[in-house]
N, CA, C and O atoms as a GROMACS GRO file, in nm:
protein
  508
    1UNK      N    1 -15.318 -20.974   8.732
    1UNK     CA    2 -15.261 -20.857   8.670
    1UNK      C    3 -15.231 -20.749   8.773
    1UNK      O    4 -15.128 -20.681   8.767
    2UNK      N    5 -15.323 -20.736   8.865
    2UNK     CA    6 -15.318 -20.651   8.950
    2UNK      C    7 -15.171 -20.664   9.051
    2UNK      O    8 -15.106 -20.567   9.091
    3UNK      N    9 -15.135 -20.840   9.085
    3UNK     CA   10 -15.038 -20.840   9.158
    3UNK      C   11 -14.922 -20.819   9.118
    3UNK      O   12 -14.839 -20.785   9.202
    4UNK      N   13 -14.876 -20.837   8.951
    4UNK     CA   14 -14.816 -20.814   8.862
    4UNK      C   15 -14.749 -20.664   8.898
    4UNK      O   16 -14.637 -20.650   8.948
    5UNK      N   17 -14.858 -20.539   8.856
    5UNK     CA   18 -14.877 -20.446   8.861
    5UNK      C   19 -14.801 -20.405   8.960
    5UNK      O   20 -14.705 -20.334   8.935
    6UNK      N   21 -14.836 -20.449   9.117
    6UNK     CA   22 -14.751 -20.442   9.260
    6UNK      C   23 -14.606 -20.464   9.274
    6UNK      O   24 -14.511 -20.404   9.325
    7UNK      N   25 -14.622 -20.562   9.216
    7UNK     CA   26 -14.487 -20.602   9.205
    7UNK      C   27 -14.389 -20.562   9.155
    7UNK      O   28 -14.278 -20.574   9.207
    8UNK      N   29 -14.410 -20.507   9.045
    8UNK     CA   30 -14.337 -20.442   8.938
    8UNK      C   31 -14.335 -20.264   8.981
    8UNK      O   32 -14.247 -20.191   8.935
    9UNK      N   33 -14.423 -20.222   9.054
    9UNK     CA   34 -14.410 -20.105   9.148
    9UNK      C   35 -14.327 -20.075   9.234
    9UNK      O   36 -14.255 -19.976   9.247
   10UNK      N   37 -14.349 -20.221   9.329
   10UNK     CA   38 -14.219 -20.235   9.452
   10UNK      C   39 -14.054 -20.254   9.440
   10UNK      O   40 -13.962 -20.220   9.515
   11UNK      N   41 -14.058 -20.323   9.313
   11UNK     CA   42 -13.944 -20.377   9.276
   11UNK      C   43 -13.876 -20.204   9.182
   11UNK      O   44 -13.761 -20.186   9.141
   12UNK      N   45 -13.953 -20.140   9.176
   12UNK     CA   46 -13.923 -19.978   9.062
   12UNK      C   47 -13.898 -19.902   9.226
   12UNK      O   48 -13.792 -19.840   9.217
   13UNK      N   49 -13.944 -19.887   9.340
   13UNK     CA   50 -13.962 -19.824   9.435
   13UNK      C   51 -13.802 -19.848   9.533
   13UNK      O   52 -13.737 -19.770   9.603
   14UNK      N   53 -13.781 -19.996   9.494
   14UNK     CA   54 -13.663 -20.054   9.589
   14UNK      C   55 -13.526 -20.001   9.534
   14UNK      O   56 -13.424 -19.953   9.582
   15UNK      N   57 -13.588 -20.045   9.374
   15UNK     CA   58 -13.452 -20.000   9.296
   15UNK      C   59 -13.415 -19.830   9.334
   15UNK      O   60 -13.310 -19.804   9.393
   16UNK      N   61 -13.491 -19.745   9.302
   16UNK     CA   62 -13.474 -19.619   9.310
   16UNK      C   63 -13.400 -19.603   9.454
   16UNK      O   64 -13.285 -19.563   9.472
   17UNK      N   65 -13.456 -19.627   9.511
   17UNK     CA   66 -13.403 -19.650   9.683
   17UNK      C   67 -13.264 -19.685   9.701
   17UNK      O   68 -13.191 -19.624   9.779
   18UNK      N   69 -13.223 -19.788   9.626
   18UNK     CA   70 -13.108 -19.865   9.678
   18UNK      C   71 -13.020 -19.770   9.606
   18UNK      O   72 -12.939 -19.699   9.666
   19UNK      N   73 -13.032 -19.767   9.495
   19UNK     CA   74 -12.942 -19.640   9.384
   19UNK      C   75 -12.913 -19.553   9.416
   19UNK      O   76 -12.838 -19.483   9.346
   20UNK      N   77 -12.954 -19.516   9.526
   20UNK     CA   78 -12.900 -19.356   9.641
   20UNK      C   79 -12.698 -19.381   9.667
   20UNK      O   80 -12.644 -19.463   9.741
   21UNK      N   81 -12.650 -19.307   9.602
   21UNK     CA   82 -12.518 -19.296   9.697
   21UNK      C   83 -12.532 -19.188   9.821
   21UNK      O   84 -12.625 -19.115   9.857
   22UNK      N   85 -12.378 -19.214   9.877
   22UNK     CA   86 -12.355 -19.164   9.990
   22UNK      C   87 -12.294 -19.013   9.927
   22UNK      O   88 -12.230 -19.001   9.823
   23UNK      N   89 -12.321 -18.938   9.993
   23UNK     CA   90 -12.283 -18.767   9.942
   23UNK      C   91 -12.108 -18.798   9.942
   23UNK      O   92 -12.042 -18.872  10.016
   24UNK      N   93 -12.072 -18.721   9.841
   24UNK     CA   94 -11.936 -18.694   9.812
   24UNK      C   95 -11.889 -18.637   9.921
   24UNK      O   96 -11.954 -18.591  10.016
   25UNK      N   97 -11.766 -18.641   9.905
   25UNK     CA   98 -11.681 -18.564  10.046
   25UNK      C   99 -11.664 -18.436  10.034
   25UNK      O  100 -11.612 -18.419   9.924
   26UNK      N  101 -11.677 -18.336  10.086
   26UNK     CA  102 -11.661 -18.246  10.034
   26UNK      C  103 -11.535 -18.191  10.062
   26UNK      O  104 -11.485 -18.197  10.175
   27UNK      N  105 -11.448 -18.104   9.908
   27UNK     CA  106 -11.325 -18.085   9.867
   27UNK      C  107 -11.266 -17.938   9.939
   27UNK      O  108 -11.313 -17.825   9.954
   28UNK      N  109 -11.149 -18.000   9.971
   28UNK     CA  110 -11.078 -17.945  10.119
   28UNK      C  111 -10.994 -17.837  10.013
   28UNK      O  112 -10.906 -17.883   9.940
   29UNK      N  113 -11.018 -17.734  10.010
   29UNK     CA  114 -10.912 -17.607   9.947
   29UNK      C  115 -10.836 -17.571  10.052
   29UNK      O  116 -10.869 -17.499  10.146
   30UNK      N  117 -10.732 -17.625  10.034
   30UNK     CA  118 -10.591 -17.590  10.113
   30UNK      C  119 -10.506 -17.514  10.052
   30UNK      O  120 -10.436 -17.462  10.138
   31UNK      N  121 -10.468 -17.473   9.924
   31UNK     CA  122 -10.365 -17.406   9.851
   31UNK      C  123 -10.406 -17.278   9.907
   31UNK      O  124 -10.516 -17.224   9.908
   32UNK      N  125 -10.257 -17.229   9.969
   32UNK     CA  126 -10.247 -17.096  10.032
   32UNK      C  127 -10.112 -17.004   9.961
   32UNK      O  128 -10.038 -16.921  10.012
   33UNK      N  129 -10.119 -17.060   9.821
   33UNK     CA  130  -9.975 -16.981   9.780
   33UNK      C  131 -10.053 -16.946   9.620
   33UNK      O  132 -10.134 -16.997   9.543
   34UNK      N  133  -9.938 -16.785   9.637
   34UNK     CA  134  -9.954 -16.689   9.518
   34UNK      C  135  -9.947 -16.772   9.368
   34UNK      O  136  -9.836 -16.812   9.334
   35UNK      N  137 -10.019 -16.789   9.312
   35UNK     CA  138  -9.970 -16.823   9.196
   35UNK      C  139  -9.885 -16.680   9.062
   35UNK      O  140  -9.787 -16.692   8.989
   36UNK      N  141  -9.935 -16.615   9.074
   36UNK     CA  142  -9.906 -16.498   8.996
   36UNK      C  143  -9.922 -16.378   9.076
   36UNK      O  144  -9.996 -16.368   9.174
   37UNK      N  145  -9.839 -16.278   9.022
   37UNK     CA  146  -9.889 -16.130   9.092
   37UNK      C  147  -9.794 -16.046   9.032
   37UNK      O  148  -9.677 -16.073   9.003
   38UNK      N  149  -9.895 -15.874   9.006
   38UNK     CA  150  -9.815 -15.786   8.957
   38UNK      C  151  -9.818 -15.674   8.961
   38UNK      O  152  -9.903 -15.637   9.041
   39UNK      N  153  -9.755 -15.578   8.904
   39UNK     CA  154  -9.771 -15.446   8.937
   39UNK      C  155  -9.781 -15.357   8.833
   39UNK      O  156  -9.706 -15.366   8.735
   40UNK      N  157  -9.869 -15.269   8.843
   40UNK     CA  158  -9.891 -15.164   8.756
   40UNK      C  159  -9.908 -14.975   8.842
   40UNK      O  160  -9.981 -14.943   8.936
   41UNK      N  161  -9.839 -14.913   8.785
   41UNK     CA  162  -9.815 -14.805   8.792
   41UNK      C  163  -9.973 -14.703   8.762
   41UNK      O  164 -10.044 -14.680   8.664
   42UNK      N  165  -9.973 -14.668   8.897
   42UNK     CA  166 -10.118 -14.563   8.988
   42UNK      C  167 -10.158 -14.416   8.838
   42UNK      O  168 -10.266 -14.379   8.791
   43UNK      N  169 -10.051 -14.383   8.816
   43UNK     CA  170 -10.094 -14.253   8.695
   43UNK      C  171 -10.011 -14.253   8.628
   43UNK      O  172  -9.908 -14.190   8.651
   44UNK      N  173 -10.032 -14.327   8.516
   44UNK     CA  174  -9.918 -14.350   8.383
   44UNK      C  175 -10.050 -14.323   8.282
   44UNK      O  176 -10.172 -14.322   8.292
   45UNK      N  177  -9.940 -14.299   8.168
   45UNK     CA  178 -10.045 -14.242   8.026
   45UNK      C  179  -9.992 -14.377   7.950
   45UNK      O  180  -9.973 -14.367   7.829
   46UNK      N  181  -9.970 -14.491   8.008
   46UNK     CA  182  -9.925 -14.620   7.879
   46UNK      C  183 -10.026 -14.742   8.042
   46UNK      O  184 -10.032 -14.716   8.162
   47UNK      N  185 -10.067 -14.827   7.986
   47UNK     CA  186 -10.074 -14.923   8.019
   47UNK      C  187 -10.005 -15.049   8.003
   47UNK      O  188 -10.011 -15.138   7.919
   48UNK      N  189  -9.924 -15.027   8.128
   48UNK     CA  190  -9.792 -15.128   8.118
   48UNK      C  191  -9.793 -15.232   8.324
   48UNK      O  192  -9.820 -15.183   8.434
   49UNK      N  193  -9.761 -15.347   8.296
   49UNK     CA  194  -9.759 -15.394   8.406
   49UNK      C  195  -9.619 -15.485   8.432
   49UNK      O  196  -9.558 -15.505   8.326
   50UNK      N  197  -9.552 -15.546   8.558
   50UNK     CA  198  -9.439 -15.591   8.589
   50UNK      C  199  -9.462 -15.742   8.663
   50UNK      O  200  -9.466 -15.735   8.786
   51UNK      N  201  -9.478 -15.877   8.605
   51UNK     CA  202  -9.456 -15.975   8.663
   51UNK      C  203  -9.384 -15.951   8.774
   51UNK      O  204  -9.302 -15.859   8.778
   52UNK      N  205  -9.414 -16.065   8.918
   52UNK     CA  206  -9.362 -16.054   8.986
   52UNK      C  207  -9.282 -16.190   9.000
   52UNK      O  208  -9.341 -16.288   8.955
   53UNK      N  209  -9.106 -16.220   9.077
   53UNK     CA  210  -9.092 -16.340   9.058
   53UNK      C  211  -9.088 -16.404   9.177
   53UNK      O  212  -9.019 -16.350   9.264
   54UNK      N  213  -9.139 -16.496   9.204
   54UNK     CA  214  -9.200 -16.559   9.327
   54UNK      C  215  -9.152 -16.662   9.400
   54UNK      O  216  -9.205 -16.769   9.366
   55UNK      N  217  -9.058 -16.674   9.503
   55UNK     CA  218  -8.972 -16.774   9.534
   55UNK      C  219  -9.037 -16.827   9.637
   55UNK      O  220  -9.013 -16.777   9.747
   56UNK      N  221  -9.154 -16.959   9.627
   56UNK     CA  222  -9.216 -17.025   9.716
   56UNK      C  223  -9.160 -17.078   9.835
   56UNK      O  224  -9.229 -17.100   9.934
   57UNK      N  225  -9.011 -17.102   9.829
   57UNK     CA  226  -8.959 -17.174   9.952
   57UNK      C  227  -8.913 -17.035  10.057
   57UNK      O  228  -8.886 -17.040  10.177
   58UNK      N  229  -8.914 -16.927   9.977
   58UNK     CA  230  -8.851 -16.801  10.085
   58UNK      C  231  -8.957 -16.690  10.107
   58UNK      O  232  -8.939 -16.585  10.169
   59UNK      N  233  -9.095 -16.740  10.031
   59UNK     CA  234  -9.169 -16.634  10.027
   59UNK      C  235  -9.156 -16.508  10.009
   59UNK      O  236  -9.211 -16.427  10.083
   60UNK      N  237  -9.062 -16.467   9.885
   60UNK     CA  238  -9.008 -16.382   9.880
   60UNK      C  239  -9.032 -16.326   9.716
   60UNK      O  240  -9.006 -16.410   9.630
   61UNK      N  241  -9.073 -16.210   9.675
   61UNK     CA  242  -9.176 -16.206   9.569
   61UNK      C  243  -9.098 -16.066   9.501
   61UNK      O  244  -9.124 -15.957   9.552
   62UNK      N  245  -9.014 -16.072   9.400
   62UNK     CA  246  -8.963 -15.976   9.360
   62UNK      C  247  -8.976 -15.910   9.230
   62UNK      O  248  -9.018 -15.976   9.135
   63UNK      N  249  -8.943 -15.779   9.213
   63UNK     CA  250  -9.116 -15.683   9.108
   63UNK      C  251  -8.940 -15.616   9.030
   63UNK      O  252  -8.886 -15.515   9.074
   64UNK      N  253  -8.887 -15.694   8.925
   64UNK     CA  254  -8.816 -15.636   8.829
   64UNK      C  255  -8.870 -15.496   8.745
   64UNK      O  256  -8.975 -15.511   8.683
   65UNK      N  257  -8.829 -15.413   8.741
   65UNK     CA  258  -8.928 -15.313   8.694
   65UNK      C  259  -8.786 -15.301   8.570
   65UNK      O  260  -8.673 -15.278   8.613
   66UNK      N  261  -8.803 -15.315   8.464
   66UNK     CA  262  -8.750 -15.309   8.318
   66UNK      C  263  -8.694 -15.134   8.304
   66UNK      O  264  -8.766 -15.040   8.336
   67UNK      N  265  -8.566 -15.119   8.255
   67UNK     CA  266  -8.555 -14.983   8.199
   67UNK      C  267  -8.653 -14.912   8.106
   67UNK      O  268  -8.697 -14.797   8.103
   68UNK      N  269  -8.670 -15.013   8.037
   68UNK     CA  270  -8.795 -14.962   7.919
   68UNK      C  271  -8.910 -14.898   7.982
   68UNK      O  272  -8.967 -14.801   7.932
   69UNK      N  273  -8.941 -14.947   8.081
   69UNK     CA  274  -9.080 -14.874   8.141
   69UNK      C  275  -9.044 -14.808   8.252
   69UNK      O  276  -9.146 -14.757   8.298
   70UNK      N  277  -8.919 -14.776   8.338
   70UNK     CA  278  -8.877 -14.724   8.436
   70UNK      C  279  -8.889 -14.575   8.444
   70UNK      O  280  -8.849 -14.510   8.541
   71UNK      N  281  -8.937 -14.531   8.355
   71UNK     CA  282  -9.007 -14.379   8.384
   71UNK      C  283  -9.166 -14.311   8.442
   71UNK      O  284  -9.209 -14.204   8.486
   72UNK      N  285  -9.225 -14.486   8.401
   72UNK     CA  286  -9.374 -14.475   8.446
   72UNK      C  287  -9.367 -14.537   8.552
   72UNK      O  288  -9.461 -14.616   8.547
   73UNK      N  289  -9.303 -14.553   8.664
   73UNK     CA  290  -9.338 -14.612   8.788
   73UNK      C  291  -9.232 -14.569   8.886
   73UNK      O  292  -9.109 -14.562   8.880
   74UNK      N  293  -9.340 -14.538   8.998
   74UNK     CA  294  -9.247 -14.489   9.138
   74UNK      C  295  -9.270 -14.569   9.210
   74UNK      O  296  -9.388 -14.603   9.208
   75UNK      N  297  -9.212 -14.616   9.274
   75UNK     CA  298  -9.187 -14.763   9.339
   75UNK      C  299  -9.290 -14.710   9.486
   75UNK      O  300  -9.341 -14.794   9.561
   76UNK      N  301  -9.302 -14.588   9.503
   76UNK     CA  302  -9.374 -14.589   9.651
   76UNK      C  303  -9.547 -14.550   9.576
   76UNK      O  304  -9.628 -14.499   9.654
   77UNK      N  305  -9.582 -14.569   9.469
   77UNK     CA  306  -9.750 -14.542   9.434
   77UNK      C  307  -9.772 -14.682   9.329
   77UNK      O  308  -9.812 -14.651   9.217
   78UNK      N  309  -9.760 -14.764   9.342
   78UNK     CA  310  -9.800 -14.922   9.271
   78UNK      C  311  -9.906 -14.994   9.324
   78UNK      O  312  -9.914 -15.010   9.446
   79UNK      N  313 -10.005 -15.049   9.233
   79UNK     CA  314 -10.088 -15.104   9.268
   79UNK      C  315 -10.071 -15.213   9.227
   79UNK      O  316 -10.053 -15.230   9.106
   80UNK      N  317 -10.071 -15.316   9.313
   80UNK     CA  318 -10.071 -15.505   9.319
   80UNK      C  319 -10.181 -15.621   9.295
   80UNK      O  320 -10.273 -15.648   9.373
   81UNK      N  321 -10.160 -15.669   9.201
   81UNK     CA  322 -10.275 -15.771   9.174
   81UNK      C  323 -10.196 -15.926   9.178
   81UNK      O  324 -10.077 -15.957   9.168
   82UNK      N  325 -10.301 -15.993   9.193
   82UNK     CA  326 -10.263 -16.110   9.257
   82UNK      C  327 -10.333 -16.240   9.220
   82UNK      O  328 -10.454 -16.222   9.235
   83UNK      N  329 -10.318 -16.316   9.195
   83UNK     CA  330 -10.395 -16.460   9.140
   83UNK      C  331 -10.367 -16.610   9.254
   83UNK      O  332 -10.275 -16.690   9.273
   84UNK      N  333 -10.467 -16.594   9.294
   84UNK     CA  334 -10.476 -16.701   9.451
   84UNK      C  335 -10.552 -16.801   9.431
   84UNK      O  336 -10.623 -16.781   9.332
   85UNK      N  337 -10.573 -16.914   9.487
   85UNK     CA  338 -10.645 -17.043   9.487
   85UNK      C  339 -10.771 -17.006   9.538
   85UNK      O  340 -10.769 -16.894   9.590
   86UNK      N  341 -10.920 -17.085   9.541
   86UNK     CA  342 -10.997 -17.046   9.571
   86UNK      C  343 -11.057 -17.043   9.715
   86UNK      O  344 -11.058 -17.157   9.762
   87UNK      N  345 -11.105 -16.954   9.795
   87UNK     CA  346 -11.146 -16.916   9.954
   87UNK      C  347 -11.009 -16.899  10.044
   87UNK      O  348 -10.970 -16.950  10.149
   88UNK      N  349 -10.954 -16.806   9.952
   88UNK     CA  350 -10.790 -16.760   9.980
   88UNK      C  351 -10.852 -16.595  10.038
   88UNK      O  352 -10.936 -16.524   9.984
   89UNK      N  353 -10.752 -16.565  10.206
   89UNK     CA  354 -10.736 -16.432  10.247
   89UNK      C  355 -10.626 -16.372  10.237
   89UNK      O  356 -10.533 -16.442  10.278
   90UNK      N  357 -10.586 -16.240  10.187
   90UNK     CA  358 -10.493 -16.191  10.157
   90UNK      C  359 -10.444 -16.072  10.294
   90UNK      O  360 -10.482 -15.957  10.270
   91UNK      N  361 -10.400 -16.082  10.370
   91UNK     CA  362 -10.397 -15.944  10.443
   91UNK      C  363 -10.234 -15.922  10.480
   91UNK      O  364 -10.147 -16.004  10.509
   92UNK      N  365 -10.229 -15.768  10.465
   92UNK     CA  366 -10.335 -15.664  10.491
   92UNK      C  367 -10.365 -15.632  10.306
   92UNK      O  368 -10.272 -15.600  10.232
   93UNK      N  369 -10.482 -15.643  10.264
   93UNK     CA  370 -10.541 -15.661  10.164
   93UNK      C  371 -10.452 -15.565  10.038
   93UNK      O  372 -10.434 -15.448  10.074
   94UNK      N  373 -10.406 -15.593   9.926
   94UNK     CA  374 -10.369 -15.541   9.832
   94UNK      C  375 -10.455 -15.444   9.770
   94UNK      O  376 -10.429 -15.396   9.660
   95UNK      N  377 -10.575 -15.409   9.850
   95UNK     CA  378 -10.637 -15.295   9.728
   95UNK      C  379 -10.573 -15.152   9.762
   95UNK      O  380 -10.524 -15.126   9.872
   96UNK      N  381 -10.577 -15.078   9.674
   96UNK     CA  382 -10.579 -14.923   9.685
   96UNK      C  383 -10.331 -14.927   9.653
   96UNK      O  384 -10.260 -15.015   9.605
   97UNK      N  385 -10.299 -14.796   9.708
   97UNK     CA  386 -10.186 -14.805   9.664
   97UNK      C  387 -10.074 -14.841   9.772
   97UNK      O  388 -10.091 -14.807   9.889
   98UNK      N  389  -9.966 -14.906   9.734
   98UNK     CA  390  -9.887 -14.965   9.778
   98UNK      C  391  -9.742 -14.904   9.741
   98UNK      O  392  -9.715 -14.879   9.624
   99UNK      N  393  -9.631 -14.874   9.866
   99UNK     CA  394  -9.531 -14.851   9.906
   99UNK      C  395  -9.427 -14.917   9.910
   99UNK      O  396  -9.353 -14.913  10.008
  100UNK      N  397  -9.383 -15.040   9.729
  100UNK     CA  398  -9.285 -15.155   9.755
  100UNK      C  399  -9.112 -15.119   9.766
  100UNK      O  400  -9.030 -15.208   9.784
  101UNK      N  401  -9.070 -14.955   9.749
  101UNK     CA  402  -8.993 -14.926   9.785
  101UNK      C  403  -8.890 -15.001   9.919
  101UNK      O  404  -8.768 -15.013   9.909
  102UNK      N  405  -8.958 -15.038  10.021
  102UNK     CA  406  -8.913 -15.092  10.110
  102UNK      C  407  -9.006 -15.251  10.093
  102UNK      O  408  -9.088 -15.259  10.002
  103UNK      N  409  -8.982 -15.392  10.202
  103UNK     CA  410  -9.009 -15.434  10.190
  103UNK      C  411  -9.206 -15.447  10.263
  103UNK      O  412  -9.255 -15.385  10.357
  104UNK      N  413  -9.264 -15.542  10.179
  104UNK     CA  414  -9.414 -15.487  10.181
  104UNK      C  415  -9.474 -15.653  10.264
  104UNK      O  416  -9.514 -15.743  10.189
  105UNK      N  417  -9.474 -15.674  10.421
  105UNK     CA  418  -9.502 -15.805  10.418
  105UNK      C  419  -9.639 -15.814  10.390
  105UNK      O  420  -9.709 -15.713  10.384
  106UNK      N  421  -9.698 -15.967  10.364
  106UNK     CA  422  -9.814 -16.023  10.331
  106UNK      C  423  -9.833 -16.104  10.384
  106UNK      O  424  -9.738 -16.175  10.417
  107UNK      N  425  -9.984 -16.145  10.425
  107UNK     CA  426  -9.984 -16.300  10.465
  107UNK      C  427 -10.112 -16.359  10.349
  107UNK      O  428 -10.185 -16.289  10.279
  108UNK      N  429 -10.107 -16.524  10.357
  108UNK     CA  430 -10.191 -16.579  10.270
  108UNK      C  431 -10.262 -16.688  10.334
  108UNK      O  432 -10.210 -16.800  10.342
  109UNK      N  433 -10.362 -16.666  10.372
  109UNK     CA  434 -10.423 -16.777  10.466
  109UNK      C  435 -10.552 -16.870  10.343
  109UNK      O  436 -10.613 -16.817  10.250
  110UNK      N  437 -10.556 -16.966  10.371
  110UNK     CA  438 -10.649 -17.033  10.369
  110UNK      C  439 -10.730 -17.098  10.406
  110UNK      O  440 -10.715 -17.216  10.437
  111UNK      N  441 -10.889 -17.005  10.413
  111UNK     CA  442 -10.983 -16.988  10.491
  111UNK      C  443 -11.038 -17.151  10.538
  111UNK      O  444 -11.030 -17.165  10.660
  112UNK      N  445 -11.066 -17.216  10.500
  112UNK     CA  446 -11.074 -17.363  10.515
  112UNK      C  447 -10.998 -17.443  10.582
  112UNK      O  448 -11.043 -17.517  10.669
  113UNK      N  449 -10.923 -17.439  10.562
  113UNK     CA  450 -10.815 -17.504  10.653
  113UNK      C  451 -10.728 -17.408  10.766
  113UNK      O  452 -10.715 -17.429  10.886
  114UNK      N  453 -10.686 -17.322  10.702
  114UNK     CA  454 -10.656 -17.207  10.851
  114UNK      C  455 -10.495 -17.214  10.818
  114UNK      O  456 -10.422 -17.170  10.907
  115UNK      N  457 -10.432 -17.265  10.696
  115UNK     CA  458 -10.313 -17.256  10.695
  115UNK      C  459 -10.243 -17.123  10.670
  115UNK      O  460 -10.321 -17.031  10.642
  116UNK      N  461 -10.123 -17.094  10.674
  116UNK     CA  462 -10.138 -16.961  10.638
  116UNK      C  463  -9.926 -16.930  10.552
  116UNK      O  464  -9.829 -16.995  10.589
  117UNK      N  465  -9.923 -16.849  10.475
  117UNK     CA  466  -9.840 -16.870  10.395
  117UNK      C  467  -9.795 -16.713  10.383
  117UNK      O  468  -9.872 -16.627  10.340
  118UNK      N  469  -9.629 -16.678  10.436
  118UNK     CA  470  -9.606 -16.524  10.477
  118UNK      C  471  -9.545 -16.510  10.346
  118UNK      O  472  -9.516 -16.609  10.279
  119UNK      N  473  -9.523 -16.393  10.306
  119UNK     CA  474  -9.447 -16.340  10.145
  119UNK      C  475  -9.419 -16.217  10.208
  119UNK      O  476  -9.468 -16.179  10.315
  120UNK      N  477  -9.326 -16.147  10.127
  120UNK     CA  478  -9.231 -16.010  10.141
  120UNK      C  479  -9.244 -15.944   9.966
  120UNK      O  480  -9.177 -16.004   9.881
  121UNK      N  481  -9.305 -15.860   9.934
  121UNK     CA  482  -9.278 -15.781   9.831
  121UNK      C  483  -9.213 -15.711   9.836
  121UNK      O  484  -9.190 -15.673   9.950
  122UNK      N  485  -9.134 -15.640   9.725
  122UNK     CA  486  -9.025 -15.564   9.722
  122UNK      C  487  -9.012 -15.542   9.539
  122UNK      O  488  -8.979 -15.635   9.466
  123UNK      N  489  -9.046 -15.398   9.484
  123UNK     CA  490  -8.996 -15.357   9.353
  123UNK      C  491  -8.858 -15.238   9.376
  123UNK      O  492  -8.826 -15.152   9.458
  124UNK      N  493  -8.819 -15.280   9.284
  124UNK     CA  494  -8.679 -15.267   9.260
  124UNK      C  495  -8.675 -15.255   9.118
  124UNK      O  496  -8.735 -15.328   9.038
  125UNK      N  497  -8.572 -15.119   9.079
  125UNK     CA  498  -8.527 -15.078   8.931
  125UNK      C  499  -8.411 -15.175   8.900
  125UNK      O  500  -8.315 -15.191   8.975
  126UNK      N  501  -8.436 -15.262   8.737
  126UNK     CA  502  -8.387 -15.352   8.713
  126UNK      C  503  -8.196 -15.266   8.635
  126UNK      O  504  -8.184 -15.154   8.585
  127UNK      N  505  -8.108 -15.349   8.652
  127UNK     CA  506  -7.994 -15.252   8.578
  127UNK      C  507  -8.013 -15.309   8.440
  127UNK      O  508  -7.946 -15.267   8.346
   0.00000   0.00000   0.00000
């Protein structure tokens, strides 16, 4: 009984053992491009914001600002928000207020891989 016992120990000890995989690979975040981004106006009494439209092959990211809301926004006090892939750097960083009157460059790196992805903002009153 006793060798029984052993046996049936060693054979529970081997199994557990052998059942080990090899660690997963770990997942390479390369996406270095804007998915979304937009703009909302620094001191307005409406909470209103402006899709931006985003031309991946020219990196070129343009902020239609609608007649309808073209009284609440001055194109040189806009603040930019942005929706990026994950362990994504944005510089020179979108916080605080922004001057898209002229064109506003960006870069988009991705920290992991080191790729890096240039864009040009620019809002503009729509006719």
């Amino acid at each position: 009984m006793k060798i029984l016992k052993y046996i049936i120990l060693s054979m529970t000890a081997m199994s557990v053992l052998f059942a080990c995989q090899k660690a997963d690979s770990e997942f390479l975040h390369d996406d270095n491009t804007i998915s979304d981004i937009y703009i909302s106006p620094v001191n307005s009494p409406v909470s209103t914001s402006v899709t931006g439209v985003i031309n991946q092959e020219t990196g070129e990211i343009l902020f239609p600002i609608p007649r309808e809301v073209r009284i609440y926004y001055q194109l040189d006090s806009l603040r930019v928000r942005a929706n990026v892939g994950y362990d994504v750097k944005i510089t020179p960083s979108l916080s605080g207020v922004k001057d898209l009157e002229e064109e506003y460059p960006i870069t988009v790196t991705a920290t992991m891989t080191g790729e890096s992805k240039n864009y040009t903002l620019r809002a503009y009153y729509a006719r």
